[in-house]
C-alpha positions, 0 to 999 in steps of 0.5 A: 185367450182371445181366438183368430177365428173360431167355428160355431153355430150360428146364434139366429138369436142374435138379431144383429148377428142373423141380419149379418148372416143374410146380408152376407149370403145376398152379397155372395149370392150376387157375385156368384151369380155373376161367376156363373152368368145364371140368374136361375140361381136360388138364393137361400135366404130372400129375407130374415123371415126366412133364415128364421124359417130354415131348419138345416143347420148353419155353422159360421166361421168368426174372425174375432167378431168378423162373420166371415162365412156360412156352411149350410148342412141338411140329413138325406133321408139315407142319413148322410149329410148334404151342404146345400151351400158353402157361402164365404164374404166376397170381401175375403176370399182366399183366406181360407174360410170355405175350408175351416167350414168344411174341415169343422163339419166333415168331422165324424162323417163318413157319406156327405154330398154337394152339387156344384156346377161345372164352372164353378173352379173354386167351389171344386177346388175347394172340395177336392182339397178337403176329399170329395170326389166326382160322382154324377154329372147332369145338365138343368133344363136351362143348360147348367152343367152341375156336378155331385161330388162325394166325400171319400174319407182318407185312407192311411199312405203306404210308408216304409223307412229306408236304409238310408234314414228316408222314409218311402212314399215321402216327398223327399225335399233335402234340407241343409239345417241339420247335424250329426246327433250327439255321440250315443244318441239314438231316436227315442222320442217323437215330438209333434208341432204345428206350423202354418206359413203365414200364420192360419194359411193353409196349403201354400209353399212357406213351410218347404221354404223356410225348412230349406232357407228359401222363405222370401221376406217380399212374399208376406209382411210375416216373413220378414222376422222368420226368413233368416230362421235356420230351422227344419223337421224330419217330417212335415204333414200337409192338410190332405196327408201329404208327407214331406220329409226334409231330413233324414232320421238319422240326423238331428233336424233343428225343431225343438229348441231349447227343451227337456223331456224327463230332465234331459236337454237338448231333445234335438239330440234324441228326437224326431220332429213331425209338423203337421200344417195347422194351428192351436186353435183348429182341429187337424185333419183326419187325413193327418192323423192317419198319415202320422199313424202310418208314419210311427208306423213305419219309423218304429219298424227300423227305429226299435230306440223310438218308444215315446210321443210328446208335443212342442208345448211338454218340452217347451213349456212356457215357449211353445205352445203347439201342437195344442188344444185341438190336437187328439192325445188319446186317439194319436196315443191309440193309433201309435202305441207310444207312451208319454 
C-alpha cells in the first residue's frame, strides 16, 4: 500500500536525500530569519559535512517521495528529550507536518522541552497543540525574548453519562441524522473509526460540519462528493482529547453502515459509534486513548448492555478500513475491559 506520508529516520546515507535534507533546513532557516528579523539566528546545518557530523537524531516527514519536514531531537543529561528545531519546507506549511513530526517522537516520553522565542506564534501554537506548556521566559543578550516550553503528558477528562443519554464533560453539538433504534435493542457494542476532514488535515471544523449537515462544498475540492452525506456519530475525539458528542446514546447515530458483527446486521441498531480524528496510516494520540478509556468508562457505568469493542474495518470488511493499523487493540482492550 502506497503511504500519503510516512515518518522515519532520516537515511544521512542516502546522498541525495541528505542534500534535500540541507537544503531544506537552509531554506526554513532563512524564512525564519525573516519571521523573527534575528539574523543572530544559528543555522543548524551550514553545510553536508556537518549534518554528516550531527549526532542528535533527525526523523523526516515524507509525502510520498516529497521530504516535507525535520524533527531534530537530543538526550538532556536528565534523560529527557530536548527538540533543538522542528524544520517544515516553506513551501507547505499549514499542512500539518510540524505535528505528524511532533505526534511521532512525543510517543513513550513523559519529560521533553524546546525553546522557541517569543514571536514565534506558530511554533507556540504548534506546541500547545500537541501538549507543552510555558515554563521559563529570558531574554539573550541581544534582546530576543525566548520561551522553554514543557511537555505535560495528557491526563484522562472527568466524564459522567447522563440520564438523558448525553455524556457530562462532552461538548454537546445536537446533530439531526439519527432515529429511534429498532424495537428491543439496546447499546452492546462500541465501534471505533477514524475520520479527518479534508482528508490528513487535523483540528479544523469538517467533522462538526458534516455531522450536522453544515459541510460547505466551496470549502475544499474533497467536500463536494461528501457535502449531501447524511451521516453522524455519538462521539467524536479530537487530537488533543477533546470529546464532541453529536447524538444521544439512546438513539441510532448513522456511522457503521452496511455491517454485521457476529451474523447480525444493521450494527447501527445496537451500537455506539466513537470517531477519533486521524487516519489508517498515523499513530493516534495519546490524549485520545485516554479520552476513550474515560469515555467507555463512563457509558458502561449506565449502559450495563455495553459489553463489546470492535472497529469499522471488523464490521465492514472490504468497505471500510478504519480505525486501522496504527490503532492500539491491546492497550485500548486493556484500558476498557470490552471483548471483541
Amino acid at each position: 500500500m502506497d503511504l500519503p506520508f510516512e515518518v522515519k529516520d532520516l537515511d544521512l546515507g542516502d546522498a541525495a536525500l541528505a542534500q534535500r535534507a540541507l537544503q531544506l533546513q537552509l531554506d526554513a532557516h532563512r524564512l525564519e530569519v525573516e519571521w523573527l528579523d534575528y539574523p543572530e539566528l544559528p543555522v543548524l546545518w551550514p553545510d553536508l559535512a556537518a549534518l554528516h557530523s550531527c549526532r542528535d537524531r533527525i526523523l523526516a516527514v515524507f509525502d510520498g517521495d516529497g521530504l516535507r519536514g525535520l524533527l531534530v531531537t537530543s538526550r538532556r543529561l536528565d534523560g529527557g528529550m530536548h527538540i533543538e528545531r522542528t524544520v517544515v519546507d516553506p513551501a507547505h506549511l499549514g499542512e500539518g507536518w510540524g505535528y505528524r513530526l511532533l505526534n511521532h517522537a512525543l510517543r513513550g516520553e513523559s519529560s521533553v522541552s524546546v525553546d522557541t522565542a517569543e514571536v514565534n506564534s506558530a511554533a507556540i501554537s504548534l506546541y500547545h497543540k500537541v501538549g507543552f506548556v510555558l515554563a521559563q521566559r529570558w531574554n539573550t543578550i541581544d534582546g530576543l525574548m525566548l520561551w522553554r516550553l514543557e511537555y505535560r503528558p495528557a491526563t484522562p477528562p472527568e466524564l459522567a453519562l447522563g440520564d438523558d443519554g448525553w455524556v457530562q464533560g462532552a461538548r454537546q453539538l445536537p446533530s439531526p441524522n439519527c432515529d429511534e433504534r429498532g424495537p428491543g435493542c439496546e447499546p452492546e457494542l462500541l465501534v471505533i473509526h477514524n475520520i479527518s476532514l479534508p482528508p490528513y488535515r487535523y483540528g479544523g471544523p469538517g467533522v462538526e460540519q458534516l455531522f450536522t449537515n453544515r459541510l460547505d462544498p466551496a470549502e475544499h475540492p474533497y467536500y463536494q462528493g461528501i457535502h449531501q452525506l447524511r451521516v453522524s456519530a455519538h462521539f467524536f475525539v479530537r487530537r488533543d482529547g477533546l470529546l464532541l458528542q453529536f447524538v444521544p446514546v439512546g438513539l441510532r447515530a448513522w456511522h457503521a453502515g452496511v455491517s454485521s458483527w457476529r451474523g447480525r446486521e444493521k450494527c447501527n441498531d445496537f451500537s455506539i459509534g466513537v470517531e477519533l480524528e486521524g487516519c489508517d496510516f498515523e499513530p493516534f494520540s495519546e490524549a485520545q486513548y485516554l479520552t476513550l478509556a474515560a469515555l467507555a468508562r463512563a457509558l458502561r457505568s449506565g449502559l450495563p448492555s455495553l459489553t463489546a469493542m470492535t472497529g469499522h474495518e471488523h464490521i465492514a470488511p472490504g468497505r471500510k478500513t478504519d480505525p486501522g493499523p496504527c490503532f492500539d487493540w491491546p492497550r485500548a482492550r486493556a484500558d476498557i475491559g470490552l471483548a471483541g
